[in-house]
C-alpha positions as CSV (number, residue, x, y, z in Angstrom):
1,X,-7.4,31.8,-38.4
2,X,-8.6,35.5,-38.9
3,X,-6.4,36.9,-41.9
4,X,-7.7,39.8,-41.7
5,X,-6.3,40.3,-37.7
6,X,-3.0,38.8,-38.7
7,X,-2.3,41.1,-41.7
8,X,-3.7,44.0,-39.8
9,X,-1.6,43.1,-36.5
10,X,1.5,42.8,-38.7
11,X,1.2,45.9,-40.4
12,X,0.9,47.7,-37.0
13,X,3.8,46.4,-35.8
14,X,6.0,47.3,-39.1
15,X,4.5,50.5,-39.7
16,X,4.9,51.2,-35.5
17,X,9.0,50.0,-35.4
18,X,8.9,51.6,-38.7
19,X,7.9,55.1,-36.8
20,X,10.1,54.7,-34.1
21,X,13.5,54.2,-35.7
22,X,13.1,56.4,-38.3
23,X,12.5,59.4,-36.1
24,X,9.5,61.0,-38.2
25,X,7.4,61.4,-35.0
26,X,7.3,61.1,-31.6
27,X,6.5,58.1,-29.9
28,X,3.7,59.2,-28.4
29,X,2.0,60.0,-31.9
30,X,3.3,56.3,-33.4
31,X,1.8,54.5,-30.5
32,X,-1.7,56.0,-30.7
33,X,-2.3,56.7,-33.9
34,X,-1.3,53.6,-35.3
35,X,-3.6,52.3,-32.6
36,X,-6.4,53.4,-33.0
37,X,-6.2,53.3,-36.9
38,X,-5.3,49.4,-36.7
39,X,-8.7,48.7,-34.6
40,X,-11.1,51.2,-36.4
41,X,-9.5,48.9,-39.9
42,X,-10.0,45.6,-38.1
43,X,-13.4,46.4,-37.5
44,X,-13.8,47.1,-33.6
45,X,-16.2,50.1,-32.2
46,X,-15.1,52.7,-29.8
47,X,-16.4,51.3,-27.2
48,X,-14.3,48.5,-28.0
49,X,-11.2,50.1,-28.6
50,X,-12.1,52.6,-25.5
51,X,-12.2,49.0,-23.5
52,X,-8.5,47.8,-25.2
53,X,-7.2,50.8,-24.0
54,X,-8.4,51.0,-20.6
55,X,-6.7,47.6,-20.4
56,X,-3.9,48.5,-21.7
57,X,-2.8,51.3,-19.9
58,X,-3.9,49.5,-16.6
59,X,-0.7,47.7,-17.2
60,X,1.6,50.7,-17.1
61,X,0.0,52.9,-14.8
62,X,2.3,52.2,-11.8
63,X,5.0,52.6,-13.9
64,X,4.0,56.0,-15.0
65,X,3.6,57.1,-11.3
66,X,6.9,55.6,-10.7
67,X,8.3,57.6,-13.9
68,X,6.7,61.2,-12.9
69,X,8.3,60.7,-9.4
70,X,11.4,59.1,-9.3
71,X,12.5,61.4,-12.5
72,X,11.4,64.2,-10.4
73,X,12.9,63.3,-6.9
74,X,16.3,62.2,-8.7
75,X,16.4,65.0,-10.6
76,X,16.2,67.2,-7.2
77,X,18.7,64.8,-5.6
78,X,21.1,65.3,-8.7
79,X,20.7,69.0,-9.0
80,X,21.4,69.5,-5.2
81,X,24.8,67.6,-5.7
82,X,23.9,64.3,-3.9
83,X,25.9,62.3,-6.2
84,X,28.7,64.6,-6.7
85,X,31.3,62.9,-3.8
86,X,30.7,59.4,-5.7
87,X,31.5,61.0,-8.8
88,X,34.4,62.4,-7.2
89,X,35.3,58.8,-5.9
90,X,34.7,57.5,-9.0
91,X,36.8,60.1,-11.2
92,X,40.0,59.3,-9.0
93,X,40.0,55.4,-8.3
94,X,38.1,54.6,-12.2
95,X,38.9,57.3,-14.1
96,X,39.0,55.0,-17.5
97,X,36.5,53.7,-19.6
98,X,36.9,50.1,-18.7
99,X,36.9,50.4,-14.9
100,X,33.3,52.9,-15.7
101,X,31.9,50.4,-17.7
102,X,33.0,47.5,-15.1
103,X,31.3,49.7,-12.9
104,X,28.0,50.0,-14.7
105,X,27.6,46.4,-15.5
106,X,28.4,45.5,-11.7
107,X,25.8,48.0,-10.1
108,X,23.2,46.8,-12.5
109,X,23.8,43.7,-11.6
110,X,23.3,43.5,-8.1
111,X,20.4,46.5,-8.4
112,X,18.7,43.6,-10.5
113,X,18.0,40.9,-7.6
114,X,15.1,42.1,-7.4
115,X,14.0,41.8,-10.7
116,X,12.4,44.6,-11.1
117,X,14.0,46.5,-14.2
118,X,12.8,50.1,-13.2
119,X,14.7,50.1,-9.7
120,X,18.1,48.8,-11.5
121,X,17.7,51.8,-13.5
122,X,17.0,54.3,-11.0
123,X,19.8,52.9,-9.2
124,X,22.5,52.7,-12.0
125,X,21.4,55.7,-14.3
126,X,21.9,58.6,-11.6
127,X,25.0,57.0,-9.7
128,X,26.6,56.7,-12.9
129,X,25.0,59.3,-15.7
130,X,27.4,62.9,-13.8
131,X,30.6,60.0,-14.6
132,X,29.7,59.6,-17.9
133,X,29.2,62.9,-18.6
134,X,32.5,64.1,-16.6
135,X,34.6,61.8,-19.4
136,X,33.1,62.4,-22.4
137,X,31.5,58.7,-22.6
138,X,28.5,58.2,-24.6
139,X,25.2,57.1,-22.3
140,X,24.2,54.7,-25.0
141,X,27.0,52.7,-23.3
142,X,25.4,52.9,-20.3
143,X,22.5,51.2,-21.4
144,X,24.1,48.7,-23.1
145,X,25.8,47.6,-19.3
146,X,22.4,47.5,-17.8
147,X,20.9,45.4,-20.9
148,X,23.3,42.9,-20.8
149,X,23.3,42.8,-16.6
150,X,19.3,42.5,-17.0
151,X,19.4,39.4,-19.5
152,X,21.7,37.9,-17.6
153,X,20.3,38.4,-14.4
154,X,16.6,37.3,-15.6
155,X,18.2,33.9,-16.5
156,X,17.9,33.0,-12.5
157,X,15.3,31.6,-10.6
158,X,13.8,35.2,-9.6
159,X,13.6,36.1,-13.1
160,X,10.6,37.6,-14.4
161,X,11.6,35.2,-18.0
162,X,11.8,31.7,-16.2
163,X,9.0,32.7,-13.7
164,X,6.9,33.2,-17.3
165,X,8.0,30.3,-18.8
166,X,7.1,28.2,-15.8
167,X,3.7,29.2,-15.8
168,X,3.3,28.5,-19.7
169,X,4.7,25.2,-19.5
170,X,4.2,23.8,-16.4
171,X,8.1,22.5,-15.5
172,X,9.0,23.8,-12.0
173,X,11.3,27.5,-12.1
174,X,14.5,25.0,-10.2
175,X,14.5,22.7,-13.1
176,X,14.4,25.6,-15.7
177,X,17.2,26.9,-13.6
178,X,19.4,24.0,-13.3
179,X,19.8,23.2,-16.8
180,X,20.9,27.1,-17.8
181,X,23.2,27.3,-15.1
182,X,26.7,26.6,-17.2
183,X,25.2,29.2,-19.7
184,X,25.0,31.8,-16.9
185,X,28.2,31.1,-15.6
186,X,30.1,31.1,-18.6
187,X,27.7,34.1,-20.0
188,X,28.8,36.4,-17.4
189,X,32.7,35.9,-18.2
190,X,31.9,36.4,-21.9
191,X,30.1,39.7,-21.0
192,X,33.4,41.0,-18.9
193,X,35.5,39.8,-21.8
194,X,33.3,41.7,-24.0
195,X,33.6,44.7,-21.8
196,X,37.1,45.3,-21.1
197,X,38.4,43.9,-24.2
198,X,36.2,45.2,-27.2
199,X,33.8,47.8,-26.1
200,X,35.9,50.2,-23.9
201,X,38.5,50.0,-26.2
202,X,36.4,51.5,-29.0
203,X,35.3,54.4,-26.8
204,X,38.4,54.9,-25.8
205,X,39.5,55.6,-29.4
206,X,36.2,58.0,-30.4
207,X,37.1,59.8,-26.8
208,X,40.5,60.4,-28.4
209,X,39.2,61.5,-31.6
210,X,37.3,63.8,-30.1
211,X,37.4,67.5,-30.4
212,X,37.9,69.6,-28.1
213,X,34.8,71.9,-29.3
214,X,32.8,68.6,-28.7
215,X,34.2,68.3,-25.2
216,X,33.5,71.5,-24.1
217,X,29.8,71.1,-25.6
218,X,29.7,68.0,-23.4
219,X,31.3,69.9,-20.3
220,X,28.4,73.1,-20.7
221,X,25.6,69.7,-21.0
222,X,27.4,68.6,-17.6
223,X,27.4,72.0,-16.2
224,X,23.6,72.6,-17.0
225,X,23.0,69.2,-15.4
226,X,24.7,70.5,-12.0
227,X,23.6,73.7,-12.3
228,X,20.0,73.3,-12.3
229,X,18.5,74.0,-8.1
230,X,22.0,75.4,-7.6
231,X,22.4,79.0,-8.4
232,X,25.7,78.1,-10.5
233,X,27.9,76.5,-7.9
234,X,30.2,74.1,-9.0
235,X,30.9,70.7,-8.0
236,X,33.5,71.2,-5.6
237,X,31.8,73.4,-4.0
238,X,28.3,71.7,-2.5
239,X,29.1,71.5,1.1
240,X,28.8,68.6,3.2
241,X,26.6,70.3,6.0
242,X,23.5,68.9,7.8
243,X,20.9,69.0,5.1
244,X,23.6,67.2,2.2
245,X,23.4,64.5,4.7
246,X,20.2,64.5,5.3
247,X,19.3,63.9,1.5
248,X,21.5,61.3,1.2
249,X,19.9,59.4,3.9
250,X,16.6,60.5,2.2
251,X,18.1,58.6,-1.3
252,X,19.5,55.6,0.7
253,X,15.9,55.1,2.2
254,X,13.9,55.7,-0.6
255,X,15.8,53.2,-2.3
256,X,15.9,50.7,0.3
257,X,12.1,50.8,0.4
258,X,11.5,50.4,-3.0
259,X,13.7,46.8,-3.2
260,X,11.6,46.2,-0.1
261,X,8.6,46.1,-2.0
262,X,6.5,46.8,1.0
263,X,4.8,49.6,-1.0
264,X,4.0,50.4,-4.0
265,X,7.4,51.8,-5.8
266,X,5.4,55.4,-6.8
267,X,4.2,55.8,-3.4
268,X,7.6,55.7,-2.0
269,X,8.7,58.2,-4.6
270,X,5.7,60.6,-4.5
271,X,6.3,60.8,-0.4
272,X,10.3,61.6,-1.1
273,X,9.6,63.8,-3.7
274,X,7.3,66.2,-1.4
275,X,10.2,65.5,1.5
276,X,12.5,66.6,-0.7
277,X,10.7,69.7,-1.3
278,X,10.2,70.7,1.6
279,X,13.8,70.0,2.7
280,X,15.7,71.8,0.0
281,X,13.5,74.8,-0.9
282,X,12.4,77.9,1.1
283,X,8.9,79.6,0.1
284,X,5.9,78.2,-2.3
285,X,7.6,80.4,-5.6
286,X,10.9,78.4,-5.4
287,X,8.9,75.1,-4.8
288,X,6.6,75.7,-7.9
289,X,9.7,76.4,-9.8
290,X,11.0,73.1,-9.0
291,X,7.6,71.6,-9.7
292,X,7.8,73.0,-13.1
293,X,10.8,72.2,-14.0
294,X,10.6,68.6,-12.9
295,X,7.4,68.7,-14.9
296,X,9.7,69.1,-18.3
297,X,11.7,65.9,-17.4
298,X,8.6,63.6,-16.4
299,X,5.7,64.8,-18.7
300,X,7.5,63.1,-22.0
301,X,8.3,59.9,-20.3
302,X,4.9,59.8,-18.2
303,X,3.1,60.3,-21.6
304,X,5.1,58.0,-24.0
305,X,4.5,55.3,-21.3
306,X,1.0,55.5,-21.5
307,X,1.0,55.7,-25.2
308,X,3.0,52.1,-25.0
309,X,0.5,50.5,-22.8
310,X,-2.4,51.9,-25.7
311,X,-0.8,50.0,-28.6
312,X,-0.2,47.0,-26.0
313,X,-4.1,47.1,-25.1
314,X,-4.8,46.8,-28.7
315,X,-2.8,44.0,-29.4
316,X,-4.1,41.6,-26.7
317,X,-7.5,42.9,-26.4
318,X,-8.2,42.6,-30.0
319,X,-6.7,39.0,-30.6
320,X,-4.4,40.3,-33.0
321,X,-1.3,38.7,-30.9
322,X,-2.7,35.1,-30.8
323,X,-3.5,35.2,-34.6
324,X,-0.1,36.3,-35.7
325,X,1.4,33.9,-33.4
326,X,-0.5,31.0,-35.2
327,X,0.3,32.5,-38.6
328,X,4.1,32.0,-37.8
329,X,3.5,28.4,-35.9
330,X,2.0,27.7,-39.2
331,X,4.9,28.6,-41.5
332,X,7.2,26.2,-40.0
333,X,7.0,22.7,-42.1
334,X,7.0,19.7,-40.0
335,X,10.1,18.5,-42.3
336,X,12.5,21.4,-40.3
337,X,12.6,19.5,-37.0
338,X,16.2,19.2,-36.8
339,X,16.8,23.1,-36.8
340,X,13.4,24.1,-35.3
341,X,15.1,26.2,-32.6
342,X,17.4,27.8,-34.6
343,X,14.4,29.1,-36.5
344,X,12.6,29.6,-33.0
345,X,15.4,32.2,-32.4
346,X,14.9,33.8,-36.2
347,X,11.4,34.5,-35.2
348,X,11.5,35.3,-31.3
349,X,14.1,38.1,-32.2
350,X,12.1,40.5,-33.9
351,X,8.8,39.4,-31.8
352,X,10.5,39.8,-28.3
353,X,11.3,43.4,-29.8
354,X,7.7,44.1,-31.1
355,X,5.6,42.3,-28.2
356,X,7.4,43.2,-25.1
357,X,7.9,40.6,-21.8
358,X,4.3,40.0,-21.1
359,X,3.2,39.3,-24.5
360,X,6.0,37.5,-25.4
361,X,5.7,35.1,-22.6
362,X,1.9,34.6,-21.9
363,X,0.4,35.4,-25.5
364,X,3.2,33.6,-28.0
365,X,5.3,31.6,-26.1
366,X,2.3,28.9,-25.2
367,X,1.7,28.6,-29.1
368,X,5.8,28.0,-30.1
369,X,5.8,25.1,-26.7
370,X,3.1,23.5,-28.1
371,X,4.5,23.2,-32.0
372,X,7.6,22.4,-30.5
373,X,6.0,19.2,-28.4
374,X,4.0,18.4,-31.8
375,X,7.2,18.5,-33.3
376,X,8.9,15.9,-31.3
377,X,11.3,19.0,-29.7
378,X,12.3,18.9,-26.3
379,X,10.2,21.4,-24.7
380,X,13.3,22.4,-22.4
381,X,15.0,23.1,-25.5
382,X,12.2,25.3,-27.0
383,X,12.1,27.2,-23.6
384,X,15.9,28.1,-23.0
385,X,15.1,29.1,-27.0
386,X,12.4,31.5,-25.7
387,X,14.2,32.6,-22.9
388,X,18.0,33.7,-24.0
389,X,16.1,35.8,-26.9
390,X,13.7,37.4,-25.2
391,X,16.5,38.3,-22.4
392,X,18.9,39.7,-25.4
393,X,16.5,42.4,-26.1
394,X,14.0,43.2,-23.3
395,X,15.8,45.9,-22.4
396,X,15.6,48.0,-26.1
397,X,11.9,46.7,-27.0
398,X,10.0,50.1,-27.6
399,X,6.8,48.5,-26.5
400,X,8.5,48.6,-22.9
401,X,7.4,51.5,-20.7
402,X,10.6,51.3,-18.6
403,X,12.4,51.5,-21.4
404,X,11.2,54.9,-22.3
405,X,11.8,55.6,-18.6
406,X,15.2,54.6,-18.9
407,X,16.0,56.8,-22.1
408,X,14.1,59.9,-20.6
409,X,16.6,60.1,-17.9
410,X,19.3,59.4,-20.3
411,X,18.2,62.2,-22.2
412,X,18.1,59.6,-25.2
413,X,15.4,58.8,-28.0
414,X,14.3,54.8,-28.0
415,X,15.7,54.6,-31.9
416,X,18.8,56.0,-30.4
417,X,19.5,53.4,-27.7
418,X,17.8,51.1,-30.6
419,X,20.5,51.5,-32.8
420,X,23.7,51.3,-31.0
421,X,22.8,48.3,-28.8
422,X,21.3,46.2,-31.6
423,X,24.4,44.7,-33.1
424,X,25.9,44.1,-30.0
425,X,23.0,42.7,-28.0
426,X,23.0,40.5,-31.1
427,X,26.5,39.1,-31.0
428,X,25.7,38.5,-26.8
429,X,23.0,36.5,-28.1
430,X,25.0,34.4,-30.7
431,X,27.4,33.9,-28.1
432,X,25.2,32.4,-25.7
433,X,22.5,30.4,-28.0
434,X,26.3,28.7,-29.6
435,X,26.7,27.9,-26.0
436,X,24.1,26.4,-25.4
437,X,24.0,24.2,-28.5
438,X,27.1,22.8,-27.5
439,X,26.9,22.0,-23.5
440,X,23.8,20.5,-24.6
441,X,20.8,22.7,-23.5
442,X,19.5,23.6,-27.1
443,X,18.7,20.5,-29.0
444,X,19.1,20.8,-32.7
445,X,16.8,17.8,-33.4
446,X,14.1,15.8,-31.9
C-alpha cells in the first residue's frame, strides 16, 4: 500500500468538500487548485498531471457541451414565454405545495427512463422552476424531488447503479433486479408519504411566515426571469401566434431527440439553439445580445464542470482512489462480520459523495465485493449495500458535473443544494437500508 497516495488522496478530498461547503471559493478554484497541488505533493511531473487531466476532462466534455447549450436554448425558450401556459395550468389545477412537489417528483420520474440524469433535469427544472418561483417555494425543494426520483429510478434494470454493479461482480442486471424489487415498490410509497405528509407541510409553514418584502423580492426575481428577450411583457400577455407554436414544437423535438439518443445530446442542443436564434430574433445586434447573455448563464456551469472532471482525472489517474479504497478494506477486522454491511453503508456514504458514480462503482466497489466474499458476506447483500447508498446521494455529490448543471440553472451554489438535502436524503436512506434488512435483502451476518 502507498501511504503516501492514501494520505495525500484523503486530504484532497477533505480539504476539496471542505472548500465547497464552506463557500470560501468557487468551485472552480477548489477543484484545480487542490488538484494540481495534491499531484505536484504526491510526486507526479507535469507531464503527468497534464496526462490526468486530459483524462479527466475527457469524461465531462459532452456534458459541458450539453451544459453551454441546453442552458442557453432553455434559457431562450423560457425568456420567450414557452413555459408560461403550463405554469398557467399548473397555478390553477396545483396551486399548493403538495400537488407542486407531487408534480416534481412525478416528471422526474418518468424523465428518468432513460437514465440519463442531465435530460431529467432539463426536462423537470424549466417545466417546473417559473412554478416555484410564482409561489414563493424554495428550488432547493426541487432538487430534492428529482434526487429522490433519480435513486429510485436507478434501482431498475436500466440503471446506470445495477448496470455498474453487474459489470464489477459478474451476477446478471435481472437477478440484481429481482431481489430489490419489494424495496422499490415499498420505496416509492415511503417517498409520497414523505412528500405530502412532512415536507410540503414545512414549506407550507416558512411560505406563511414569509414577509411580504421577501415575496415581492421573489416576485422582481420572477419578473427578471420573464423579462429577459421580452421587452417587459408580462405573462399574460405572450401571444399564442404562429412562431409561440413553433418553439414549442422546437422544445417538444429537441427533447424527443435527446431521449432518443440517436445523437449526441450537445449536438441536438447546439442545432436548436442556432434554430432558435434565428427564429426568435431579427438582425445580427439582437442575436449577439442573446449570445452574450446566454454566455453569463453557461460559462460558470461549462467551467465548474470541467474543473470536476480535473480533480476526477487526478484521482483515478494517479492511483490515489484504489489506495484509499484498500486503506478502508483494511480497517475492517475480520471479527465485525455480522454488521459488515452496516459499516459498508458508514463508509460508502461519505465516499459515494466524494468519488462520484464512476469511481464509486468501477474504482471502490470491486475492492468492498471482494472483502465482503473474504468475509463469508453474501455478495448480493454487499451490492444492494453499494447500491441504495450510492443512489441516496448521487444526485448532491460535488464531484458530479450534472450536478453543477443542475444548480446553474437553479441559480443555486452546490453547498447550498448540499445542505438542505443532506438530512433528508439521509433519513430516505435509513428508511430503505431498514427495509431491506428486514424483507431480507441485506444480510446482517455471514
Amino acid at each position: 500500500m502507498n501511504t503516501t497516495l492514501v494520505a495525500i488522496g484523503f486530504a484532497m478530498v477533505i480539504i476539496l468538500i471542505a472548500l465547497l461547503l464552506s463557500g470560501k471559493t468557487v468551485p472552480m478554484v477548489a477543484f484545480v487548485l487542490v488538484s494540481f497541488v495534491g499531484a505536484l505533493l504526491a510526486g507526479f511531473s507535469l507531464p503527468d498531471i497534464s496526462t490526468f487531466v486530459g483524462d479527466g476532462v475527457k469524461t465531462v466534455i459532452n456534458s459541458v457541451g450539453m451544459a453551454m447549450f441546453a442552458t442557453a436554448f432553455f434559457t431562450i425558450m423560457t425568456s420567450i414565454g414557452v413555459f408560461d401556459p403550463l405554469v398557467r395550468f399548473l397555478s390553477k389545477y396545483a396551486g399548493n405545495v403538495t400537488i407542486i412537489f407531487l408534480i416534481t417528483y412525478l416528471i422526474a420520474t418518468v424523465g428518468h427512463f432513460d437514465t440519463g440524469t442531465t435530460s431529467t433535469i432539463l426536462l423537470t427544472i424549466p417545466m417546473m422552476l417559473p412554478l416555484y418561483r410564482k409561489f414563493h417555494i424554495r428550488v432547493e425543494w426541487m432538487f430534492l424531488m428529482i434526487g429522490m426520483a433519480v435513486a429510485m429510478m436507478n434501482l431498475l434494470p436500466m440503471g446506470g447503479g445495477i448496470i455498474g454493479l453487474s459489470a464489477v461482480s459478474g451476477i446478471d442486471v435481472g437477478v440484481l433486479f429481482n431481489q430489490i424489487v419489494p424495496v422499490i415498490a415499498v420505496g416509492w410509497g415511503i417517498n409520497i408519504i414523505l412528500i405530502v405528509a412532512v415536507y410540503s407541510k414545512m414549506e407550507k409553514k416558512r411560505i406563511a411566515k414569509m414577509s411580504d418584502e421577501s415575496k415581492r423580492a421573489q416576485d422582481d426575481e420572477y419578473r427578471a426571469l420573464l423579462e429577459v428577450g421580452r421587452k417587459g411583457t408580462e405573462l399574460q400577455e405572450i401571444k399564442m401566434d404562429l412562431r409561440y407554436w413553433a418553439n414549442l414544437i422546437l422544445t417538444l423535438v429537441t427533447v424527443a431527440v435527446v431521449f432518443m439518443d440517436i445523437v449526441r445530446a450537445y449536438f441536438v442542443f447546439m442545432i436548436a439553439f442556432m434554430i432558435a436564434l434565428l427564429l426568435n430574433y431579427k438582425g445580427n445586434k439582437a442575436k449577439q445580445d442573446v449570445v452574450k447573455l446566454c454566455a453569463g448563464n453557461c460559462y460558470p456551469i461549462a467551467a465548474v464542470m470541467m474543473c470536476a472532471g480535473v480533480f476526477v482525472g487526478v484521482m483515478s489517474g494517479s492511483g490515489m482512489l484504489t489506495e484509499m479504497a484498500g486503506f478502508i478494506v483494511s480497517l475492517i477486522p475480520d471479527s465485525m462480520h455480522s454488521v459488515y454491511n452496516v459499516l459498508l453503508a458508514v463508509i460508502c456514504t461519505p465516499m459515494s459523495i466524494a468519488l462520484g458514480s464512476q469511481a464509486y462503482y468501477y474504482g471502490f466497489s470491486p475492492l468492498l465485493l471482494e472483502v465482503g466474499t473474504t468475509m463469508g458476506v453474501s455478495t448480493l447483500s454487499t451490492i444492494a449495500t453499494l447500491q441504495i447508498t450510492q443512489n441516496a446521494f448521487g444526485f448532491i455529490t460535488p464531484v458530479s458535473a450534472v450536478n453543477h448543471l443542475a444548480c446553474g440553472m437553479l441559480g443555486r451554489d452546490i453547498k447550498d443544494v448540499f445542505r438542505f438535502c443532506f438530512p433528508k436524503l439521509l433519513l430516505m436512506l435509513a428508511i430503505q437500508f431498514m427495509l431491506s434488512i428486514l424483507v431480507g435483502l441485506i444480510a446482517m451476518g455471514a
